[in-house]
KEDREN-333181 format. One record per residue: x, y, z of N, C-alpha, C, O in turn; chain; residue number from 0; residue in one letter. Coordinates in pm, whole numbers, plus 32768, in hexadecimal, padded with zeros to 4 digits. Each point is the difference from the previous one (the first is absolute). Layout:
<sites>
   nxx   nyy   nzz  caxx  cayy  cazz   cxx   cyy   czz   oxx   oyy   ozz  c    k  r
     X     Y     Z     X     Y     Z     X     Y     Z     X     Y     Z  A  NUM  A
...
</sites>
This chain:
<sites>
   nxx   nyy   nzz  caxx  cayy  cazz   cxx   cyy   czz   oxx   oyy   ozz  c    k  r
  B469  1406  8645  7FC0  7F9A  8054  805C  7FDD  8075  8078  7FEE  7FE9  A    0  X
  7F51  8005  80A0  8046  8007  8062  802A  7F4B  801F  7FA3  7FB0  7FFA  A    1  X
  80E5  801E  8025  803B  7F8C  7FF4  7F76  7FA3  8087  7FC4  8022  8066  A    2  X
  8044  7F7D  7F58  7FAA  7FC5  80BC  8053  7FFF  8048  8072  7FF4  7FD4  A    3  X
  7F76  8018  80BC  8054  7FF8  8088  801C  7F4A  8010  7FA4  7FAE  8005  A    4  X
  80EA  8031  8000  7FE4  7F80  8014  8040  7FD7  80C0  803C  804A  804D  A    5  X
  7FA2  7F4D  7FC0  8013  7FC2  809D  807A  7FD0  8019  8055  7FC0  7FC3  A    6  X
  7F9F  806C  809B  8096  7FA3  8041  800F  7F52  7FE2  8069  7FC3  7FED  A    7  X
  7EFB  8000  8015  8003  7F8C  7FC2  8052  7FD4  7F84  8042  7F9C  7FE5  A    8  X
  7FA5  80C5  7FE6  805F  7FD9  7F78  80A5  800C  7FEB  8046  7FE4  7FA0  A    9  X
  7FD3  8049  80CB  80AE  801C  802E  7FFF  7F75  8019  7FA7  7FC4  803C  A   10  X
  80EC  7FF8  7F7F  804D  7F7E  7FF9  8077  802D  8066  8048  805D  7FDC  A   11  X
  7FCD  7F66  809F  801C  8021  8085  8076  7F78  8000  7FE8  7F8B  7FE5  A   12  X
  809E  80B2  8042  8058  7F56  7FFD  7FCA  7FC6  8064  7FD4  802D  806A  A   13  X
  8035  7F35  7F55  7F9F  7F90  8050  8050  7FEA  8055  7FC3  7FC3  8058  A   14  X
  80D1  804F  7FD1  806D  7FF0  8070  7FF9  806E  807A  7FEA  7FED  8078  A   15  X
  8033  8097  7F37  7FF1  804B  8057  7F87  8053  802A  800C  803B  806B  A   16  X
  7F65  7FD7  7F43  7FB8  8054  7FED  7FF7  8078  7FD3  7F98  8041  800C  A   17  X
  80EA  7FF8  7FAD  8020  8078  7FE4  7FF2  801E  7F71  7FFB  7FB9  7F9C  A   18  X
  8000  80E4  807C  7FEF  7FED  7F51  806E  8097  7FF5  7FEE  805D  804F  A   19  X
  8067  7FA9  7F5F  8042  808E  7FDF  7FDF  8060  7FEF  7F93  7FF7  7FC7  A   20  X
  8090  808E  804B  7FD6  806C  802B  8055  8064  7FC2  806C  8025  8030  A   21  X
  7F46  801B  7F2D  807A  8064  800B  7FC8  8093  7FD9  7FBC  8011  7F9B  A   22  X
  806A  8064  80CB  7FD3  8065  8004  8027  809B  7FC2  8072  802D  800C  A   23  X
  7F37  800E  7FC0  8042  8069  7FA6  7FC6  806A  7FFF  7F89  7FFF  7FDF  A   24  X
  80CA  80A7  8050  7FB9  8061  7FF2  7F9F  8035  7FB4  8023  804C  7FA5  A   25  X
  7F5D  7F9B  8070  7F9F  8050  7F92  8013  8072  7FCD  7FBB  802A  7FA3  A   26  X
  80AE  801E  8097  8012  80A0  7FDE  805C  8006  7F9F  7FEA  804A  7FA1  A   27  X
  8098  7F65  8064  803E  7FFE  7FAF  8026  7F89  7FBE  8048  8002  7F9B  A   28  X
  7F90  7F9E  8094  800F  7F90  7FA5  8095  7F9F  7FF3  8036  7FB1  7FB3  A   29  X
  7FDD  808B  80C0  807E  7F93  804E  8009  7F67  8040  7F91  7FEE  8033  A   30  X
  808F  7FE2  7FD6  7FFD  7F9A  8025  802F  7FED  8086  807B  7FFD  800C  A   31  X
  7F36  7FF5  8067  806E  8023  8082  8022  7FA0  8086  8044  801F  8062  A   32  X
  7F83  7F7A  7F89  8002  7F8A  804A  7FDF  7F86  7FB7  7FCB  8005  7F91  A   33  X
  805C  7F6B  80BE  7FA8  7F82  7FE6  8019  7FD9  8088  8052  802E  804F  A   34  X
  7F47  7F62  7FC1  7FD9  7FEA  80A9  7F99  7FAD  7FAE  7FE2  8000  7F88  A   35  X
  7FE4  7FA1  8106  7FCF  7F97  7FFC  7F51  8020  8034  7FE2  8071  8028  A   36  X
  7FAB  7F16  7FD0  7F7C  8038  8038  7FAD  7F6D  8015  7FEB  7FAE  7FA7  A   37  X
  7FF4  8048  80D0  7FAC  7F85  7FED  7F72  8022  7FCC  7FFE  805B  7FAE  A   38  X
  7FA0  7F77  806B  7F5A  801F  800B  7FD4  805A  8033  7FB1  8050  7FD0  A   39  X
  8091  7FAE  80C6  7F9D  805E  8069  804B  807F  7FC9  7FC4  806A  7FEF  A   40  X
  80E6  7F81  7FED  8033  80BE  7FFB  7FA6  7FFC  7F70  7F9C  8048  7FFE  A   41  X
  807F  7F72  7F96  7FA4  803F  7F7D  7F7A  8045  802D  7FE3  8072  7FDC  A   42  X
  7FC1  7F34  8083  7F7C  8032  8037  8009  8055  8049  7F99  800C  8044  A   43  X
  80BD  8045  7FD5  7FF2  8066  8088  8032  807D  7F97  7FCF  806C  8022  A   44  X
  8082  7F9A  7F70  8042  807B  7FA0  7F5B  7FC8  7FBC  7FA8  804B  8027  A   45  X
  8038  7F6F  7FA1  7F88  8044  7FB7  7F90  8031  805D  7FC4  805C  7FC9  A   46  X
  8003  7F83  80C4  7FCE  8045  8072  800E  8082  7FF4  7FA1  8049  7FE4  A   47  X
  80C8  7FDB  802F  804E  808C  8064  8069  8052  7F9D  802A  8074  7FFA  A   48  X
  7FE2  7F43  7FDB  8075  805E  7F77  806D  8018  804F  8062  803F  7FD9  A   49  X
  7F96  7F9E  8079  80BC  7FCD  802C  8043  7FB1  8000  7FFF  7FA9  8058  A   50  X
  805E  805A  7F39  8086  7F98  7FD2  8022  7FBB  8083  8031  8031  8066  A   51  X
  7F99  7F1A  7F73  8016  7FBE  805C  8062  7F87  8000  7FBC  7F99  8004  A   52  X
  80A6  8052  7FFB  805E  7F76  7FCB  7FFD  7FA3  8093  7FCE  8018  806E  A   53  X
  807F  7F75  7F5D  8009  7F95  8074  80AF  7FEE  7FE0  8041  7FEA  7F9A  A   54  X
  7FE3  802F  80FC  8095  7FDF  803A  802A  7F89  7FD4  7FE7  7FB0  8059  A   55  X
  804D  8018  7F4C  805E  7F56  8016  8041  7FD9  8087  8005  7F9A  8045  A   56  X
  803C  8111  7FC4  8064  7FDA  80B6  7FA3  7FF7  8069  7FF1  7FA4  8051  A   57  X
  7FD2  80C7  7FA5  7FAE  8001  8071  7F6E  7FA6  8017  7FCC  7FEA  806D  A   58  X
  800E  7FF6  7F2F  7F98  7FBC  7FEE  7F89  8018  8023  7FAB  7FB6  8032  A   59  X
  8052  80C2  7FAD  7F7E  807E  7FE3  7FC1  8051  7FD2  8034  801C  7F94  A   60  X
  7F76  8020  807C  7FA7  8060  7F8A  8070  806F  805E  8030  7FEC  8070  A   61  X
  7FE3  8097  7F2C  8022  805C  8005  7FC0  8068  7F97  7FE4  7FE9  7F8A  A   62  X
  800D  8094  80C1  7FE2  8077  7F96  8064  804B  8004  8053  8010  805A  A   63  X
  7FA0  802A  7F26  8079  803F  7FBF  7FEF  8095  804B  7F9B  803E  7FDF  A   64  X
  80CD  800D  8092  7FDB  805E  8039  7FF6  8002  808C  8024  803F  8064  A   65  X
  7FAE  7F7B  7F81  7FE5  7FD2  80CC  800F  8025  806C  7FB3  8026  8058  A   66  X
  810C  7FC3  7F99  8087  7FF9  8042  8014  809A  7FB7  7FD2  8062  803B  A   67  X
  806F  7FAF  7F49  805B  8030  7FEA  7F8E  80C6  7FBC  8032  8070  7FEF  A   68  X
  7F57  7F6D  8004  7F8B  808B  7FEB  801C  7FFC  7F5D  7FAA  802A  7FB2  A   69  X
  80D3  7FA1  8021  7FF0  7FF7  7F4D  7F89  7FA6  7FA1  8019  7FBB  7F9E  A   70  X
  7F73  805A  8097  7F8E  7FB6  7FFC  8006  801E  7F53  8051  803D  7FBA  A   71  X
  7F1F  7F6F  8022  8000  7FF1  7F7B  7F7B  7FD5  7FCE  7FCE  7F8F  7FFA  A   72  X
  7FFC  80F7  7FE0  7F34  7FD0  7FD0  8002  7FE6  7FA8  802B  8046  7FA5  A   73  X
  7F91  7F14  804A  7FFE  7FD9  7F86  7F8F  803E  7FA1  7F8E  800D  802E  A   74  X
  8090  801D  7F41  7F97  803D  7FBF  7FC8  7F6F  7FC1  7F87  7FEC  8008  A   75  X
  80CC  7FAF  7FB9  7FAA  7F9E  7F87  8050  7F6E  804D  8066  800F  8043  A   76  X
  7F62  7F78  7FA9  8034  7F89  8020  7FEB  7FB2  7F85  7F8C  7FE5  7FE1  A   77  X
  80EE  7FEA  7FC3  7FE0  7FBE  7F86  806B  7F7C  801B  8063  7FF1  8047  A   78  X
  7F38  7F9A  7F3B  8047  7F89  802C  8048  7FDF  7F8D  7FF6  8054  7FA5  A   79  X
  8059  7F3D  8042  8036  7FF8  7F5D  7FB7  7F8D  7FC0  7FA5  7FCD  8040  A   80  X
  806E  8015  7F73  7FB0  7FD2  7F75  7FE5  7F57  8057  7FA2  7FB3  7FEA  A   81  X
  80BD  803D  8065  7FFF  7F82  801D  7FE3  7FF4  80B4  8002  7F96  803F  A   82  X
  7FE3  80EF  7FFA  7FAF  7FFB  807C  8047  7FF0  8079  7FC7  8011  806C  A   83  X
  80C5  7FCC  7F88  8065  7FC9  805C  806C  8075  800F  8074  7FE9  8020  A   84  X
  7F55  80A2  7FC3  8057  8057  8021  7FAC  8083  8023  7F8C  7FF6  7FD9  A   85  X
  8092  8084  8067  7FD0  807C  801A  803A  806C  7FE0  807A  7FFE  800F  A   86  X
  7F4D  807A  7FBF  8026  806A  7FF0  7FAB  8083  805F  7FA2  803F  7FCE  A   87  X
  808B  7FD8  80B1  7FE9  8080  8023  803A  8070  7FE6  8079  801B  8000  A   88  X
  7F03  8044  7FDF  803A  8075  7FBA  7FD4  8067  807B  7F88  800C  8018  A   89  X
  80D1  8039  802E  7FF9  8055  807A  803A  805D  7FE2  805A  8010  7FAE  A   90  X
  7F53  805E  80BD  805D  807B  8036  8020  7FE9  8060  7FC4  7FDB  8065  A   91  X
  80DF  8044  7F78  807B  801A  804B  8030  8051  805D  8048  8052  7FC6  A   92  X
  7FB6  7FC3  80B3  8023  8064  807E  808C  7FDE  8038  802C  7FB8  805A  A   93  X
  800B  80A1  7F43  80B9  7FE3  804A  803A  7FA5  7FA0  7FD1  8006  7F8F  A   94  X
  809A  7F9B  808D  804B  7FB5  7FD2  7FA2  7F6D  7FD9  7F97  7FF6  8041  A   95  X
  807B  7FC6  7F82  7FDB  7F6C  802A  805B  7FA1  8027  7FE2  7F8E  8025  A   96  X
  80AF  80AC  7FD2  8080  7F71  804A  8019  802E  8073  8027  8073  8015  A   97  X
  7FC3  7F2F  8049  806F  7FFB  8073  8063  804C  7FF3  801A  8040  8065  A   98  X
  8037  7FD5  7F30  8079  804E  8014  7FDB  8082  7FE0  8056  8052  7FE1  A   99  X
  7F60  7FC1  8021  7FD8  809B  7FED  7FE5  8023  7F57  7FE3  8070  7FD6  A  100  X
  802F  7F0D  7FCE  8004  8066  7F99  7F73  8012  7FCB  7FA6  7FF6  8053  A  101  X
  8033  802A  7F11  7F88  8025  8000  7F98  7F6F  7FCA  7F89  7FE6  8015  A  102  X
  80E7  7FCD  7F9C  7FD9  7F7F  7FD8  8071  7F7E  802C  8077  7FE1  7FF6  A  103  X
  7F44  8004  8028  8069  7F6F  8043  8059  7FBF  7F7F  8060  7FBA  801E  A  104  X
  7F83  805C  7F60  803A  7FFB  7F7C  8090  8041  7FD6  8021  7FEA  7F8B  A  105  X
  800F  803F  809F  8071  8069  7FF8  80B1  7FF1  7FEB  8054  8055  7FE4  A  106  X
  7FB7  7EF6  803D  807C  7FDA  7FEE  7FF3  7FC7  7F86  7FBC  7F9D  7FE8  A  107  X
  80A2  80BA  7FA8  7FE9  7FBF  7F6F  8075  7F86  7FC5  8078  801A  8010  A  108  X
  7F75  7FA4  7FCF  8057  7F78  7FDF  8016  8023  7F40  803A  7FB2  7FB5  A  109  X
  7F9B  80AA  802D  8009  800A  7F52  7FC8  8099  7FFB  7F91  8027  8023  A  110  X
  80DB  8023  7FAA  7FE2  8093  7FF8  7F85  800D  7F79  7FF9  7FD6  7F8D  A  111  X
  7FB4  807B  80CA  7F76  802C  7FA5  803F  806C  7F8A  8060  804E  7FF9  A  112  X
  7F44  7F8F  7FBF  8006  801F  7F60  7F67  802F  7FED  7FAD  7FAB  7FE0  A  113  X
  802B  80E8  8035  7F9B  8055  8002  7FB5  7FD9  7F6D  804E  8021  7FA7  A  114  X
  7F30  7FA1  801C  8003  8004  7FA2  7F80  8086  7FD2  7F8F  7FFF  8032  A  115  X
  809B  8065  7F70  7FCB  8031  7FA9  7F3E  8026  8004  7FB0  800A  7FA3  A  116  X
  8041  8001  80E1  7F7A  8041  7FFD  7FAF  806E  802A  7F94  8008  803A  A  117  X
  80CB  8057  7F91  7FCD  8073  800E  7FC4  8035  806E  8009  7FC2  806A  A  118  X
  7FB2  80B6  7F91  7FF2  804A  806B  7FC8  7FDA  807F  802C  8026  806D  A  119  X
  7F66  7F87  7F80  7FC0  7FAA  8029  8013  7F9F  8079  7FC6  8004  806C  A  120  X
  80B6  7F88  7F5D  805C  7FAA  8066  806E  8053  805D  8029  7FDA  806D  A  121  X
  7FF4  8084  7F5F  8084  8053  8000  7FA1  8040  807D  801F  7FD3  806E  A  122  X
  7F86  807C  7F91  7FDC  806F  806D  7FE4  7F88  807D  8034  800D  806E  A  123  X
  7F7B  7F89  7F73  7FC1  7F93  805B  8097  7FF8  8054  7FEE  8018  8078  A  124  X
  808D  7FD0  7F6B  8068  7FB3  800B  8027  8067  8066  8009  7FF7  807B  A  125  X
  8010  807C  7F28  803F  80A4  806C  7F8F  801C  807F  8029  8018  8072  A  126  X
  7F68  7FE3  7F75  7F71  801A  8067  803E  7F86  809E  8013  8020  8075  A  127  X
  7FFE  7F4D  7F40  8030  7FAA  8060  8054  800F  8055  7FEA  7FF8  8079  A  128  X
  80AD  8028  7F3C  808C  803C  8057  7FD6  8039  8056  7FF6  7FCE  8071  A  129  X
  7FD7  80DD  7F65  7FE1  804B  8058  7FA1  7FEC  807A  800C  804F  805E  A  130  X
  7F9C  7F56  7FA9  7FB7  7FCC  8076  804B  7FAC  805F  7FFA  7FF8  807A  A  131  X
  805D  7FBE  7F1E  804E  7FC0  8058  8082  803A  8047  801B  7FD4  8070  A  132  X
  8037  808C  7F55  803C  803E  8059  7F84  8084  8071  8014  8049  8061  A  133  X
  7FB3  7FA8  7F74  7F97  8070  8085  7FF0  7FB7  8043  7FEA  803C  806A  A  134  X
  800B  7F25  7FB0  7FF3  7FA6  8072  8060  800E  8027  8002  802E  8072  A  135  X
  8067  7FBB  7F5A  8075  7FDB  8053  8076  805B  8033  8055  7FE7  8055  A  136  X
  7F96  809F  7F51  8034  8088  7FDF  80C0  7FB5  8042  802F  7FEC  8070  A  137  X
  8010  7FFE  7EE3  80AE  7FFD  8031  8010  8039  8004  7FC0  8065  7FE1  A  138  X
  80DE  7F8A  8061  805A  80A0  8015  801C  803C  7F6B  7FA8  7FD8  7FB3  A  139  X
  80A7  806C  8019  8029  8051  7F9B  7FA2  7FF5  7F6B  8027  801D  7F8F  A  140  X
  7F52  7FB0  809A  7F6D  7FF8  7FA5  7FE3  8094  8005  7FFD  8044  8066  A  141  X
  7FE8  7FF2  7EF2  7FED  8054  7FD7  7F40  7FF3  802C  7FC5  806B  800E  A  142  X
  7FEC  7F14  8004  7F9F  8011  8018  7FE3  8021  80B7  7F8F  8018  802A  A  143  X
  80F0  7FE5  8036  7FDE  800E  806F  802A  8083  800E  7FD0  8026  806B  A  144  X
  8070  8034  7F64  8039  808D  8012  7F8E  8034  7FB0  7FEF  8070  8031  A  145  X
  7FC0  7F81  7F77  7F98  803C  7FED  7F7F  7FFE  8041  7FB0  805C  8014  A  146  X
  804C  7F37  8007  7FAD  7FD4  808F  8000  8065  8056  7FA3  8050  800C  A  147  X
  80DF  7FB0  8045  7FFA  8041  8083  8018  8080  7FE3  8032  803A  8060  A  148  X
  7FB7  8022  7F1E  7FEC  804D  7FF7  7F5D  803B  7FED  7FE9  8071  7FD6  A  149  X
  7FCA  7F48  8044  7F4E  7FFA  7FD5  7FF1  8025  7F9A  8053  8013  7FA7  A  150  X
  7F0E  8001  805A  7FBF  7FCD  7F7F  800E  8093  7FA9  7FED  8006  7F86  A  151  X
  803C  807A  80D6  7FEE  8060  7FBE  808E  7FFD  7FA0  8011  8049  7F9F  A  152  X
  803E  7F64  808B  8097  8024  7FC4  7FDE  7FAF  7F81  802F  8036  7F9C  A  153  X
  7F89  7F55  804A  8011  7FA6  7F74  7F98  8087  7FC3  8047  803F  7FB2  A  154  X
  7F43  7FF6  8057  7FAE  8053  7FD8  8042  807D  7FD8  7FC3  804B  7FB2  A  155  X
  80A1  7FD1  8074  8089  8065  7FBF  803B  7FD4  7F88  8010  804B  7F9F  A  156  X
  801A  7F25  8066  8048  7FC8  7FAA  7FA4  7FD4  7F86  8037  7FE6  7F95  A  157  X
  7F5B  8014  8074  7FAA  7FEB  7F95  7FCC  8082  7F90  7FEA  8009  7F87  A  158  X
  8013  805B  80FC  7FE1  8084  7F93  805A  8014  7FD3  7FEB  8015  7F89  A  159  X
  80A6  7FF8  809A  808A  8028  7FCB  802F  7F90  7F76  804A  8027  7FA5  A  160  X
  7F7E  7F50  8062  803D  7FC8  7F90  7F72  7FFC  7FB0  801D  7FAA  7FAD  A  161  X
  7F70  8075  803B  7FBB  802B  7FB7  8021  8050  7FCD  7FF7  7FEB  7F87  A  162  X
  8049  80B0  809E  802D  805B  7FCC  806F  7FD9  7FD8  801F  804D  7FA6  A  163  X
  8034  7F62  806A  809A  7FBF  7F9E  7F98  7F95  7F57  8039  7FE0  7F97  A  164  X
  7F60  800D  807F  7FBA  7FC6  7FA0  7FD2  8048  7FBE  8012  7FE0  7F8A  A  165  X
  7FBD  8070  8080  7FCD  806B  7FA1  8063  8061  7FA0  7FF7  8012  7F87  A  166  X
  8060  801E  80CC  807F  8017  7FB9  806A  7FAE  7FC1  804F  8040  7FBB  A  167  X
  7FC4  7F42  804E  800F  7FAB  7F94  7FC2  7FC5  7FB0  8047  7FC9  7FAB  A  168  X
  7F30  8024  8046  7FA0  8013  7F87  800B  8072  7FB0  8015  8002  7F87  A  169  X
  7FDB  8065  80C9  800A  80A8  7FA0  80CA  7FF4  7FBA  803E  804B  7FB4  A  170  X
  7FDF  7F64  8079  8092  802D  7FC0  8007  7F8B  7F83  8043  8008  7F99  A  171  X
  7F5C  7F80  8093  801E  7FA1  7F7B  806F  7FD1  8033  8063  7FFB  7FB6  A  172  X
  7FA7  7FDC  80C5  808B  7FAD  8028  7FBB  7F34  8009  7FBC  7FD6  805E  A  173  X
  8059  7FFE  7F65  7FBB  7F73  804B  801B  7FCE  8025  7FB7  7FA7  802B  A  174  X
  80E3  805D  7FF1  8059  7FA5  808C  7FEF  8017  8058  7FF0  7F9F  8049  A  175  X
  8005  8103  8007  7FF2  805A  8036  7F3F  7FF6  8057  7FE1  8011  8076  A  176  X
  7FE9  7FDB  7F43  7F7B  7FEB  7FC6  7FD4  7F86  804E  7FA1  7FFC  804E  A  177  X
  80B0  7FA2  7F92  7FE4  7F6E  8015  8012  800A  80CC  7FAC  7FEE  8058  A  178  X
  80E6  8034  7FAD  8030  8007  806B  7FB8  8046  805F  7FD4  7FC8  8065  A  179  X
  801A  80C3  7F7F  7F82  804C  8077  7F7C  7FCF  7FFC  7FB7  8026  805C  A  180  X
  8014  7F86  7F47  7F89  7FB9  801F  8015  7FCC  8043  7FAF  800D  805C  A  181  X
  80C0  7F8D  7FC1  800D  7F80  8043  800D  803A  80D2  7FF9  7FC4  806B  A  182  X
  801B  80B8  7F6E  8038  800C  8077  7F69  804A  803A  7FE1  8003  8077  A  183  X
  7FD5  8031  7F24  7F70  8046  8036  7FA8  7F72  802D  7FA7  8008  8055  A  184  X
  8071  7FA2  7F7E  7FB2  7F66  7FFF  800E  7FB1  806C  7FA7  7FC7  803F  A  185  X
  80F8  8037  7FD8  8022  7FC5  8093  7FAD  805F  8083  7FA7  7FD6  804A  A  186  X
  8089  8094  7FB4  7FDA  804E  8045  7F5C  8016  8020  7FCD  801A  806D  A  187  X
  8003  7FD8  7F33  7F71  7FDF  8036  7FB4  7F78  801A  7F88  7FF2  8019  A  188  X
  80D3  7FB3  7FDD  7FEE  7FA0  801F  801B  7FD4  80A2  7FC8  7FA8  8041  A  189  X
  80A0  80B2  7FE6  801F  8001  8077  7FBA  8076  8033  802C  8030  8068  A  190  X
  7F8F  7FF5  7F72  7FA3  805C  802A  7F3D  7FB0  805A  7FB3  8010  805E  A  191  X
  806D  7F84  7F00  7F87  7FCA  801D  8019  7FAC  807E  7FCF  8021  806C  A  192  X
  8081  7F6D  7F84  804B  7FB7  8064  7FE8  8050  8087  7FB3  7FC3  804A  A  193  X
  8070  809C  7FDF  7FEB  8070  805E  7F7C  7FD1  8060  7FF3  7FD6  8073  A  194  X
  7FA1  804F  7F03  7F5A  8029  8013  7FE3  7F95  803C  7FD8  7FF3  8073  A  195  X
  8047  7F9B  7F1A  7FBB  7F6A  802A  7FB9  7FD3  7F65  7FC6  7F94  7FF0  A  196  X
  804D  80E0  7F97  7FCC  7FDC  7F9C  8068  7FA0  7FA7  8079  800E  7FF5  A  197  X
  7F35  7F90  7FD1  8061  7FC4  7FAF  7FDA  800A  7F5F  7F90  8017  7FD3  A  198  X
  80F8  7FCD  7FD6  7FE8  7FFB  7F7A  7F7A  7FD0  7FD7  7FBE  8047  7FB4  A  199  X
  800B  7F34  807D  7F7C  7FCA  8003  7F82  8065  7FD8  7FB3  800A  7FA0  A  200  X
  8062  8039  80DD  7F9F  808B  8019  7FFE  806C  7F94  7F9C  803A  7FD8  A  201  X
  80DF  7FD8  8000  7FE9  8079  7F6A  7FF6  7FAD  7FBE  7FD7  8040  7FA0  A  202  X
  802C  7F3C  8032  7FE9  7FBA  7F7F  7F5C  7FDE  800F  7FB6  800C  7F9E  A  203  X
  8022  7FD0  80CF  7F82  8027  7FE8  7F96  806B  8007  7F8B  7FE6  7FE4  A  204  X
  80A1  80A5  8046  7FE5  806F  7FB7  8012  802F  7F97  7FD1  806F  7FE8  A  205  X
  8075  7F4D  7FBC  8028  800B  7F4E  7FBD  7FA7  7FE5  7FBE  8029  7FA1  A  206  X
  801C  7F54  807B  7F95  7FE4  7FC9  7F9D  7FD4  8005  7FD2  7FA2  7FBF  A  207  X
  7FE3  80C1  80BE  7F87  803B  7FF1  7FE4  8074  7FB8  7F92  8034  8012  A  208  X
  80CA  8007  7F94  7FE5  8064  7FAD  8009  7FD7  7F4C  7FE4  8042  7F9C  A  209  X
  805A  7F20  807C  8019  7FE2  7F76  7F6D  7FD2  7FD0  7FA6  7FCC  8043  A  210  X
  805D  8059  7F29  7F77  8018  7FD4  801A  7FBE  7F96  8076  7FE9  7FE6  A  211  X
  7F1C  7FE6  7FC0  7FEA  7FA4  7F8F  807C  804D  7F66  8041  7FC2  7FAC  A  212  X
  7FB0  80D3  8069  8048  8021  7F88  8086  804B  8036  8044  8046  7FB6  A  213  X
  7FE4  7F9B  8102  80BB  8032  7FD7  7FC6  8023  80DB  7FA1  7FF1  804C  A  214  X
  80D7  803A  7FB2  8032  8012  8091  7FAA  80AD  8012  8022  8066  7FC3  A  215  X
  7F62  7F8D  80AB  7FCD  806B  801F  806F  8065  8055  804B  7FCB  8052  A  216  X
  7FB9  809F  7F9D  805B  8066  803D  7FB3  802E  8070  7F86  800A  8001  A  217  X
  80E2  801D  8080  7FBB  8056  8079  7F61  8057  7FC8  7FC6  8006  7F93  A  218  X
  8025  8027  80D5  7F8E  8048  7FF5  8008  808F  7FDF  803A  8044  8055  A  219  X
  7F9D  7FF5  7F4D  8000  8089  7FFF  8016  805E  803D  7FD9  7FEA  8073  A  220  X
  805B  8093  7F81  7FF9  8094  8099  7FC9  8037  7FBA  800E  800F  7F86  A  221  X
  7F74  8032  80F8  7FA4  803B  7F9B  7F78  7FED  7FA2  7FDB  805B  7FB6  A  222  X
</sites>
C-alpha cells in the first residue's frame, strides 16, 4: 500500500526563524552528504521541480543545490520525521556535495569508525560509495583515478583476469586465496558499474525480480 503524500502544511517550521532542517543523502548509496536549512517556498519549489532547494542563513536566500557550482542534486523521495520538524532528501548526486570538493561534507571524523559486521551487503554499498566518490574528485596517488584514466576497457581487463584468479582458487580449494580474488573480482566490477552509471541498487533489483516464492530464480537459459 502506497504511504499518502503529505503537505508542506504539516511541516513544524521554527516560529523564530521559519526554517526547518535539512538533511540530505545519496539514494545510490546511502550516504549521508549534507545538512542545510529550507523555508516553505525552498521545501515548495524541491517538491515542484525535484531540485534540492535550501535557504542561506548568510545570505538570506533560497538557493539550489548546483546552480553555481553544476554539482546539482535530483531529488528522488522527500520524507519528514515522526515529529514533522525535520527533512530527509534522498537525491542523486552529480559530483561532490562539499564545497571542498569532497564527496560528502561528513568526512572530518572526531571518533574513529568501528565497521560493524554486515556482510556483503553494507560492505559493497560502502566500497560502491568510495569509489564514486573518488571518481568525483579523482586524488592524486588513488588507485581509483589511475584506473580511471586508464578507461573503461582497462577495468574490463582486470575483471576477466581476476575471474580467472577465482576460478583457479576454487579449483585448488584455497579459501584464503578464494576469499581474496573474490574480493578483488567484486571491487572491480563495482568500479566497473560506477563507470556505466549502474548502481548496486540496480542489480539488487534485478535479483529480485527473479526471486520467486520457493528460492532465488537463476539467469535465463542458452538455448
Amino acid at each position: 500500500m502506497t504511504a499518502e503524500l503529505l503537505s508542506p502544511d504539516t511541516l513544524t517550521f521554527d516560529p523564530q526563524s521559519g526554517l526547518i532542517p535539512v538533511v540530505t543523502q545519496d539514494a545510490r548509496s546511502g550516504a549521508v552528504l549534507m545538512q542545510a536549512w529550507a523555508d516553505r517556498a525552498a521545501v515548495e519549489r524541491t517538491l515542484a521541480t525535484r531540485e534540492a532547494t535550501y535557504y542561506s542563513r548568510s545570505r538570506q536566500e533560497q538557493w539550489v543545490k548546483g546552480a553555481t557550482s553544476g554539482h546539482t542534486q535530483q531529488v528522488v523521495s522527500v520524507q519528514t520525521d515522526c515529529d514533522g520538524d525535520s527533512l530527509l532528501y534522498r537525491v542523486q548526486q552529480s559530483g561532490p556535495a562539499c564545497h571542498t570538493g569532497a564527496y560528502s561534507c561528513f568526512h572530518r571524523p572526531l571518533l574513529e569508525g568501528r565497521t560493524p559486521d554486515t556482510g556483503l551487503d553494507g560492505t559493497l554499498e560502502r566500497v560502491y560509495a568510495t569509489i564514486t566518490e573518488r571518481l568525483a574528485t579523482l586524488p592524486e596517488q588513488s588507485y581509483v583515478t589511475r584506473l580511471h584514466a586508464g578507461g573503461l576497457d582497462r577495468v574490463l581487463k582486470k575483471i576477466s583476469e581476476e575471474a580467472g584468479e577465482v576460478l583457479l582458487a576454487a579449483k585448488n580449494g584455497d579459501r584464503a586465496e578464494l576469499a581474496t580474488e573474490a574480493a578483488d573480482l567484486l571491487f572491480h566490477t563495482l568500479f566497473a558499474l560506477a563507470e556505466v552509471g549502474v548502481t548496486p541498487a540496480d542489480v539488487a533489483a534485478v535479483l529480485q525480480e527473479r526471486e520467486g516464492k520457493t528460492g532465488l530464480k537463476g539467469p535465463k537459459e542458452v538455448g
